[in-house]
N, C-alpha and C positions, 0 to 999 in steps of 0.2 A: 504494500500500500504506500502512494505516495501523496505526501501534504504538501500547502504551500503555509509558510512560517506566523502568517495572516490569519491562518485560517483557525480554528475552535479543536481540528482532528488532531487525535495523538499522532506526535512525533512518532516516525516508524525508525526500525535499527535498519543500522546503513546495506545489513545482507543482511541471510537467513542462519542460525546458529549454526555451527560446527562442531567435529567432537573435537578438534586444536583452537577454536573459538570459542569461549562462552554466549549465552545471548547478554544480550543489552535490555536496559529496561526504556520504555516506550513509556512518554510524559504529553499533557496536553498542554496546551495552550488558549484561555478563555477569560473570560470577564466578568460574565451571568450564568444563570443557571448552574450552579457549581454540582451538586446532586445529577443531574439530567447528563453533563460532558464526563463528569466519573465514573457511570454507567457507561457511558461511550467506551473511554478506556477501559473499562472491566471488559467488552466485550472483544476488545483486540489483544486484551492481555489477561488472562485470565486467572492468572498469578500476580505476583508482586508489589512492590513501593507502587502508590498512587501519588504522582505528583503533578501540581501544574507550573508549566513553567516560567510561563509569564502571563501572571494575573494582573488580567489591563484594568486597572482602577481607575482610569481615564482614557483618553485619547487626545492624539496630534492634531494641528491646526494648520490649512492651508489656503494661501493668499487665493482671498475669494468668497471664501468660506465661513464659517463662524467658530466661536471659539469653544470649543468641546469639552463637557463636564460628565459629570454622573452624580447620581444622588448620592449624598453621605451615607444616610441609612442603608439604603439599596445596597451598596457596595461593602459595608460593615457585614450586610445580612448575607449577601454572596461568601465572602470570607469565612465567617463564623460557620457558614453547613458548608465550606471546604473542610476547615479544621474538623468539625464534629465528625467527619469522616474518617480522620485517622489519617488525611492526607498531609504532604509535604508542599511546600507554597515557597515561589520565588516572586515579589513582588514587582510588577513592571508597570508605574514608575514608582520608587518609593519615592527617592530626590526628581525633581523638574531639573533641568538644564536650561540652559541658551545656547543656539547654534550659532556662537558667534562666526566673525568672517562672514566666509561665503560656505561653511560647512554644514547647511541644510539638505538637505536630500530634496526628495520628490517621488509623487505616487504618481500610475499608469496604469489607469485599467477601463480603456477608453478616450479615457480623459488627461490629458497632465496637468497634472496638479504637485507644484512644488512648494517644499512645506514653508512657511512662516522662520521669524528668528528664535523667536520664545520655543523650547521645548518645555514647558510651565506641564504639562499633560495633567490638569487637576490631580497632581500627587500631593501627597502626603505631607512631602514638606515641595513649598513648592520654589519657583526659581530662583529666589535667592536662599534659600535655604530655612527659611521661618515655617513652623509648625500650623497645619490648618486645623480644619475642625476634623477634617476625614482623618490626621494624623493621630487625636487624641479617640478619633471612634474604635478605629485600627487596634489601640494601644489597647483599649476596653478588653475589646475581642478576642486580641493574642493573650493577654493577662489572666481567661478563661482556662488556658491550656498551657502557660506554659511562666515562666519566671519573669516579670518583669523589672527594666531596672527604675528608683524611685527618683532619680535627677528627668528635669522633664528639660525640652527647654525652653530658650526664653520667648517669648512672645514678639511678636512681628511689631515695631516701630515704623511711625510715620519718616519718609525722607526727607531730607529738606528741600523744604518747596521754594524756587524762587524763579524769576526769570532774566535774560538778558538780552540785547541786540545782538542780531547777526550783521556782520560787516561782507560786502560783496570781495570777492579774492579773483575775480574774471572767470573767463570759461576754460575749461580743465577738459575735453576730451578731444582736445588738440594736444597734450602733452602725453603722447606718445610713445610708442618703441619702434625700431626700425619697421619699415613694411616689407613684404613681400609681396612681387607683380607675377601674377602665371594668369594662365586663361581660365582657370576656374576661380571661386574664391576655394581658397585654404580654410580646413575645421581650427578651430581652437587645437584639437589634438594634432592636426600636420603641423601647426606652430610653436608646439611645445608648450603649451598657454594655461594655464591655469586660474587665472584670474578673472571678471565676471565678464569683460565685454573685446569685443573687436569691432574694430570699424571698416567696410566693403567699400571700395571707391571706386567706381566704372564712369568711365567718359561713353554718352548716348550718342549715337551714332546721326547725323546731322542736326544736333542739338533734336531732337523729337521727344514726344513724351507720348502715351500711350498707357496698353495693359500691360502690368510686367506681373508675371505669375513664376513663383519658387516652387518648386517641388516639396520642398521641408523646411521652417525655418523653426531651429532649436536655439533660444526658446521665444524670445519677445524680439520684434525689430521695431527701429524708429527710424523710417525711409523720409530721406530727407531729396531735395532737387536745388542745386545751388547754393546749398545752406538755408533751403525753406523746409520746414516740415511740413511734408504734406499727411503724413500718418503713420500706423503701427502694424506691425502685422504680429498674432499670438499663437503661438501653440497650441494653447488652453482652448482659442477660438476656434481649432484646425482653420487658420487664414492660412491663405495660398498665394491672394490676387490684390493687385490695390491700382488705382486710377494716377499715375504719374504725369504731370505738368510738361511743357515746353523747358529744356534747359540743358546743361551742358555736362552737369557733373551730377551723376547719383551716388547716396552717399545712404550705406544700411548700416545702422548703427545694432550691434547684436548681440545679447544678454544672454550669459547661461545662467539660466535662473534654477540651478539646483540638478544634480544627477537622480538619476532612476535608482533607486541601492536596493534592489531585489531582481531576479529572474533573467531572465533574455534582453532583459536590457540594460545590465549591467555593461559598462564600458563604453555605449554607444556613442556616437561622435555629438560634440557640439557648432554650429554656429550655422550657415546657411548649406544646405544639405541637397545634390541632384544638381539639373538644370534651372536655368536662370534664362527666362524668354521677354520679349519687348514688342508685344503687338507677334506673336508666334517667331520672332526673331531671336537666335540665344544671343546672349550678351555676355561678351566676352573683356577679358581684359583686365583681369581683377588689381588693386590694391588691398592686399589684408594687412591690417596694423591693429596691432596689440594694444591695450588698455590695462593696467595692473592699476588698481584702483587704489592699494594699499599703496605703493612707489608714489602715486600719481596725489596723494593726499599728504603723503611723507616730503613731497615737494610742495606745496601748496603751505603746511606749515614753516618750511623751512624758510620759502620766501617772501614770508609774510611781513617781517620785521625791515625786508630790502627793500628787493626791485617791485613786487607785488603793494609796497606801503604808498606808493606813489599812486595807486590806481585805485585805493580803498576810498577814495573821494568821490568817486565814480555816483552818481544817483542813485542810492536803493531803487529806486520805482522804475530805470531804463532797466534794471539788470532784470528785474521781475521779469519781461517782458522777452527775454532773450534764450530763453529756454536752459539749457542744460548749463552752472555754473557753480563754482566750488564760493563757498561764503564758511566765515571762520569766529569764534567769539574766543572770550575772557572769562573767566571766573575765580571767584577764591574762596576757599575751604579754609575752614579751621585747622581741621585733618581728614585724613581720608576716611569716607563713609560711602557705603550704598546709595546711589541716586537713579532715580526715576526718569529717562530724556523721553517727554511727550513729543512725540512729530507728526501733530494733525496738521501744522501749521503748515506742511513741507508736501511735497507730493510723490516723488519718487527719488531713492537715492542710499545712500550710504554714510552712514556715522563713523566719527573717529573721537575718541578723548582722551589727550597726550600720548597718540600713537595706537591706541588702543583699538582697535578696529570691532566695533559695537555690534556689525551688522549691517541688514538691506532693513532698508521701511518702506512702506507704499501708503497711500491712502486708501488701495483696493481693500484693506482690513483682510481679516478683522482684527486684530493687533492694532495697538494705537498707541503704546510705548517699548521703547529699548532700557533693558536692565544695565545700569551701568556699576560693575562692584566695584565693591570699594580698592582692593589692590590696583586699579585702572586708574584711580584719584590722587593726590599726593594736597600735603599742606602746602598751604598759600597759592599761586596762579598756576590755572590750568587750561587747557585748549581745548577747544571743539573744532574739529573739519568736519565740515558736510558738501558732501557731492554728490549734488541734485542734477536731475536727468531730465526733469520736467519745469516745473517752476515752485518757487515758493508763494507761496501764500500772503504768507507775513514773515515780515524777515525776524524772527526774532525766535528765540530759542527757550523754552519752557521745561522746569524739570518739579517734577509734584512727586506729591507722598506717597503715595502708590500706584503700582501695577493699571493697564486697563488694557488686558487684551482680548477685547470685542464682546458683540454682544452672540446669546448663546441662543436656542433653539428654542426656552422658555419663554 
């Protein structure tokens, strides 16, 4: 029998026993119904340890999406007729995480769907590490059946809430790495790339504009004509085709927003994927130039106190207006502590504090803050990069007392 890792069925052993093999013992994997999936297992193993191996006491969030809980109760009550069964229990999640970077994955099943930065999965203790309500239900339940210890811990504290201006720093996805010219574009993986975006530069053939239809584009593009944007094409959308303008220069700007980390599609390439046609014309010619967002942010601080301080004068309100642009603030701490960066204000892009690389945010939600811990802070001044893809809102940078990552299905 075979499972996928997603699914509720026990884990099968990797062959069948032998008399120079022992067998292996077969574990489930589930959420609900704890009773109902260990009858499952009893009937594929009809001997041994009953265990589940990852007991999902929440779930993951994906940009688009809403932000996934489970009932306290519900899930205490799943737990509790696991244990009364004599079962063994590996909790997934107990601690929440964050995917900081760009190390979020993504789901495919139909649809792509690349997850969020929060891996918060309403655990136990959740993404900074503070004790919830489901953490002390938890404790109730396991204290039933087995020793528990009497240190709890401490209760979750408000962050410091304050906010400051964002200062314009020019546009940043012009600061570059070499390109590469062939007649296709090059994947992220023929360039050795690992960072979120590339840039596709084609000259149209008697300046014309027309239908230009991709075969794949993994995973968001922002197809520009001269340095206009004319629009996006998504993954998530299965876009293929977009209506392009009179002009001279096309320019795909193209995000990998998160690998597939399961099944047949582990490894699969990123960035514009197939033929590339113009009114049924392939378009040939490519420029692919590389974008490292983290280098490209690590310069943007760097030059902010120089060559860049000269241009910080610049109009907030032209820069709004100009799409994709790196904007940077100040702040100061007492000392270093856990802080909360709200970015409803912002629309699409990437946080940085003191080098610290926070993550992607979107407004697409459902997420609506970046955890930022406290070892990423230091006493007295400290820096924010933000490099925004779209536009800001309001230039200014807001950090509150808590968490808000989206609303839920309730």
């Amino acid at each position: 029998m075979r499972c996928s890792p997603w699914s509720w069925a026990p884990w099968p052993c990797p062959a069948p026993p032998s008399r120079s093999r022992p067998s292996c013992s077969s574990a489930g994997s589930f959420g609900s119904r704890s009773a109902e999936r260990l009858a499952t297992l009893r009937r594929h193993q009809s001997t041994g340890p009953l265990m589940c191996s990852e007991f999902w006491d929440g779930w993951f969030d994906w940009w688009g999406g809403v932000h996934h809980t489970t009932d306290v109760a519900t899930a205490a009550a799943d737990l509790d007729e696991l244990l009364a069964a004599g079962a063994s229990v590996n909790i997934y999640m107990f601690h929440g995480g964050t995917n900081f970077a760009l190390t979020n994955g993504a789901n495919q099943k139909g649809r792509y769907l690349p997850l969020v930065t929060s891996y918060d999965y309403d655990a136990p203790l959740d993404e900074a590490g503070n004790p919830t309500e489901k953490f002390f239900a938890f404790r109730e339940v396991i204290a039933r059946y087995a020793p528990v210890p009497d240190e709890l811990p401490a209760a979750a504290e408000a962050a410091p809430a304050f906010e400051v201006p964002l200062t314009p720093a020019g546009a940043w996805t012009d600061l570059a790495g070499p390109a590469s010219t062939t007649a296709q574009p090059e994947t992220f993986d023929a360039l050795g790339h690992l960072s979120a975006l590339v840039r596709y530069d084609a000259e149209l053939r008697d300046a014309r504009g027309g239908l230009l239809v991709v075969d794949e584009v993994r995973d968001l593009a922002w197809v520009s004509v001269d340095d206009r944007v004319v629009g996006t094409l998504s993954r998530t959308r299965h876009d293929r085709a977009i209506r392009i303008p009179d002009g001279r220069t096309l320019s795909i700007l193209v995000e990998d927003q998160g690998r597939v980390n399961y099944d047949r599609r582990l490894g699969e390439e990123k960035g514009l994927i197939g033929e590339i046609t113009l009114d049924g014309a392939p378009v040939t010619g490519w420029r692919s130039t590389p974008l490292d967002v983290a280098e490209i942010a690590a310069e943007v601080d760097a030059e902010i106190d120089t060559e860049l301080d000269a241009t910080t004068g610049t109009d907030a309100a032209d820069v709004l207006k100009t799409g994709p642009a790196a904007w940077t603030s100040s702040f100061t701490l007492d000392a270093p502590t856990d802080l909360v960066l709200d970015t409803m204000a912002w629309s699409k892009g990437y946080a940085f504090v003191n080098g610290f690389f926070l993550g992607r945010y979107w407004r697409n939600g459902p997420q609506r803050t970046l955890s930022v811990p406290a070892p990423a802070t230091r006493e007295g001044a400290n820096r924010l990069v933000v490099l925004e893809l779209e536009n800001v809102v309001e230039p200014r940078a807001v950090f509150v007392g808590a968490p808000s990552l989206g609303d839920t299905e309730e």
